[in-house]
C-alpha positions as CSV (number, residue, x, y, z in Angstrom):
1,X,13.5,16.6,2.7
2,X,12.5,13.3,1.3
3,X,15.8,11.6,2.6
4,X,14.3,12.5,5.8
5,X,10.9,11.8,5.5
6,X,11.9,8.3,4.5
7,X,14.6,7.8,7.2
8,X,11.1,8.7,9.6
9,X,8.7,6.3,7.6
10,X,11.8,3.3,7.8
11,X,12.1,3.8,11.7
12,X,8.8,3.7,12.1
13,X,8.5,0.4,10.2
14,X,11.6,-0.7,12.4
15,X,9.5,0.3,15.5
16,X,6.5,-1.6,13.9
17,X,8.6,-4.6,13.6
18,X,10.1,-4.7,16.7
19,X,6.1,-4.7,18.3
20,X,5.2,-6.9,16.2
21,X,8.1,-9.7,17.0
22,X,7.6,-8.8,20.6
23,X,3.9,-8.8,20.1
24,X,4.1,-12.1,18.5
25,X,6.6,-13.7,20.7
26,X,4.3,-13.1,23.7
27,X,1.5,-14.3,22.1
28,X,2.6,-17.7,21.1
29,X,4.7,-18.8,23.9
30,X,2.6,-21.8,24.4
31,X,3.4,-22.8,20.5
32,X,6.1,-25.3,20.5
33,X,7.9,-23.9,17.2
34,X,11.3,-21.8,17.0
35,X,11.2,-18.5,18.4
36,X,12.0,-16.8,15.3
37,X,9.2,-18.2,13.4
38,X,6.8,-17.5,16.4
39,X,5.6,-14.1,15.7
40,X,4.1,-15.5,12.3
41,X,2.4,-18.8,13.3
42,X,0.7,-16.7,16.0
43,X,-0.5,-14.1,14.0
44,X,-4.1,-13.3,14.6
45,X,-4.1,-14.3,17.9
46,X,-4.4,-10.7,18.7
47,X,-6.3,-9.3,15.7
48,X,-6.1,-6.9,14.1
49,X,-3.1,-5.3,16.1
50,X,-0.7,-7.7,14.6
51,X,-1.9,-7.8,11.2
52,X,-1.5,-5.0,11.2
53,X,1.8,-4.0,12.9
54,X,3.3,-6.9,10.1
55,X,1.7,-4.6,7.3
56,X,3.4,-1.3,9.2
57,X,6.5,-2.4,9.3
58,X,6.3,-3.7,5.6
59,X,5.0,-0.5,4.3
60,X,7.4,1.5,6.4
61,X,10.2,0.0,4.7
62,X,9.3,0.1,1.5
63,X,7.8,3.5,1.4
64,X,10.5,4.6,3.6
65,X,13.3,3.1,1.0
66,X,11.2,4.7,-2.1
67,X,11.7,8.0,-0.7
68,X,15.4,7.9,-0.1
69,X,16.5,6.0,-3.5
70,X,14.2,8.4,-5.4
71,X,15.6,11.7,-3.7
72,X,17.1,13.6,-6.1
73,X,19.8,17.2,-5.3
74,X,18.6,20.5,-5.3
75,X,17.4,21.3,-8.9
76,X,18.2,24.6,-10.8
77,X,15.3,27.0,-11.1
78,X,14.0,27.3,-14.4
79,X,14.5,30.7,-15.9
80,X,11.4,33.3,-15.9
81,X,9.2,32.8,-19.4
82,X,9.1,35.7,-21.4
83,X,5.8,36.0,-23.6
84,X,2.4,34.7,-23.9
85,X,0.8,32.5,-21.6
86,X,0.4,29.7,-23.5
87,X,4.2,30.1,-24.1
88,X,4.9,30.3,-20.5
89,X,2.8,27.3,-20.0
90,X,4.5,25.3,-22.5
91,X,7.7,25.7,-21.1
92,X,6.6,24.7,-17.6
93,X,5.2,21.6,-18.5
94,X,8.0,20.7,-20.9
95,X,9.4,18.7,-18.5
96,X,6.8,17.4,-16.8
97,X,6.6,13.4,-15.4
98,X,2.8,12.1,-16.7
99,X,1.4,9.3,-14.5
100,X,0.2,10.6,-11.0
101,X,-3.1,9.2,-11.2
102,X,-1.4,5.7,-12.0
103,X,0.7,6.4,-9.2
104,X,-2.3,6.6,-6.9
105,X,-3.6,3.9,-8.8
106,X,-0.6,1.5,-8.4
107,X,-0.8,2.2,-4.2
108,X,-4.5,1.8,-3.7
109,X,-3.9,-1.6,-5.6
110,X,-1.4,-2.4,-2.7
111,X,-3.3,-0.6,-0.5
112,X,-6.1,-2.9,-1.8
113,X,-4.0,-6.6,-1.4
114,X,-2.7,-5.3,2.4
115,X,-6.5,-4.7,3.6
116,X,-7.6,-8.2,1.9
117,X,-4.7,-9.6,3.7
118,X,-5.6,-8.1,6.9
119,X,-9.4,-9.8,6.8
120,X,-7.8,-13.0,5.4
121,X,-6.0,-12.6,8.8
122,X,-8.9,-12.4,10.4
123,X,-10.9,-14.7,9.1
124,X,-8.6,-17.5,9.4
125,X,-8.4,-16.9,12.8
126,X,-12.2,-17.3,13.7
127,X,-12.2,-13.6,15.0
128,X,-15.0,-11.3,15.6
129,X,-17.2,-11.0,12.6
130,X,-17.5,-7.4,12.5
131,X,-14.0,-6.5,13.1
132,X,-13.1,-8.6,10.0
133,X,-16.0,-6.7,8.2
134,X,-14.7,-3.6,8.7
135,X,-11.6,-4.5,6.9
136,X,-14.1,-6.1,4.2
137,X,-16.0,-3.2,3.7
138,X,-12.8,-1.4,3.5
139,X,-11.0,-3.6,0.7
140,X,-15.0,-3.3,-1.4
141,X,-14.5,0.7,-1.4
142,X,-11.2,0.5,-2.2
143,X,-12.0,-1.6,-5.0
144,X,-14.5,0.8,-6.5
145,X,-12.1,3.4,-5.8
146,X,-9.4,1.1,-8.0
147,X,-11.6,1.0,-11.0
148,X,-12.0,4.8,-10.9
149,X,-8.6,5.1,-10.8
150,X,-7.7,2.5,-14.0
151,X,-10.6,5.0,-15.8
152,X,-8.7,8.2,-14.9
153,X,-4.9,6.6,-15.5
154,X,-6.1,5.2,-18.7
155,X,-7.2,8.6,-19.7
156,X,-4.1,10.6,-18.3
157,X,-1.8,12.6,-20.6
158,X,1.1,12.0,-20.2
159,X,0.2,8.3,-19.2
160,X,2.9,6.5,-16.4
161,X,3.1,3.4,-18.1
162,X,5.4,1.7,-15.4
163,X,2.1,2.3,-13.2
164,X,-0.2,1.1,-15.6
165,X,1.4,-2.0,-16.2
166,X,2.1,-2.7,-12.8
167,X,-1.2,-0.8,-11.0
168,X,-4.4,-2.5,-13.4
169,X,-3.3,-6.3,-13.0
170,X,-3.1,-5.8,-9.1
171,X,-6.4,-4.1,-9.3
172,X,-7.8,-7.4,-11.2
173,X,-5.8,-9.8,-8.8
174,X,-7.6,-7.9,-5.8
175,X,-11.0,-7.7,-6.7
176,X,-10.7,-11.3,-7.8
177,X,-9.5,-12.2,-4.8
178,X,-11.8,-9.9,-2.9
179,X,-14.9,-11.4,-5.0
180,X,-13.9,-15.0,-4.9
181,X,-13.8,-14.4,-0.8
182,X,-17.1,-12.8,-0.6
183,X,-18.7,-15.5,-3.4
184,X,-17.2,-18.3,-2.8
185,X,-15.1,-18.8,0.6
186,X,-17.4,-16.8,2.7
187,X,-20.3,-19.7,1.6
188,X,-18.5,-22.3,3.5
């Protein structure tokens, strides 16, 4: 099943791709650049449509390419416990993978850098103010979101240390970013 939900979530980021090279083509045909680099020197020409389709098509992918390398066969069922709870407990959470929290962690984090993107996007592009605020004020709850999350995954047993080590320094490179923006770059 997760073959297939990936195969689904990698043609929708082929479908997100496509509009957003076709998107991009048509909206910098006055440019005088190579048409393959065109969809990226207009982008934010039609904000936030294209930003976004670019994000689409790269989260497709790579979510869509998690899924399948990570699916795994049919596994065995475990045999019935016989006994206490507690005992019966035990043996269902012997095997048990720690981390989910850091897992959530480690996507809001990119979650996090794709929305900062997105208003960088925007802003560059001298768009509407309040459309590139909604994106900001999406990125600053997703920030207090991240450092509820880096609380609970630091707290988790078992921990997913892949996820810490990869989910807390995003979270510090995004609300630095996101601060620095707000502070500094949004002065000028």
């Amino acid at each position: 099943m997760k073959r297939i939900i990936g195969a689904a979530f990698m043609l929708g980021g082929a479908a997100c791709l496509y509009f957003f090279a076709a998107g991009g083509a048509f909206q910098g045909r006055e440019l005088q650049a190579s048409p393959a680099g065109l969809p990226f020197l207009s982008l934010g020409r039609c904000y936030p449509a294209d930003a976004v389709l670019m994000l689409g098509a790269l989260w497709g992918f790579l979510i869509g390419t998690f899924l399948v390398i990570t699916a795994s066969g049919a596994k065995a069922a475990a045999p019935a416990a016989a006994g206490s709870a507690a005992s019966r407990y035990a043996a269902a959470t012997t095997g048990r993978k720690g981390g989910t929290i850091g897992l959530f962690m480690l996507l809001n984090g990119l979650l996090l850098l794709s929305t900062l993107f997105v208003t960088y996007i925007g802003g560059m592009a001298r768009q509407d103010v309040m459309a590139v605020g909604v994106f900001g004020l999406i990125a600053l709850v997703q920030m207090g979101l991240g450092i509820l999350l880096v609380i609970l995954a630091l707290f988790e047993r078992p921990k997913g240390i892949l996820a810490l080590i990869l989910g807390i320094p995003l979270h510090l490179v995004g609300i630095a970013i996101g601060l620095l923006a707000f502070f500094v770059w949004g002065r000028a």
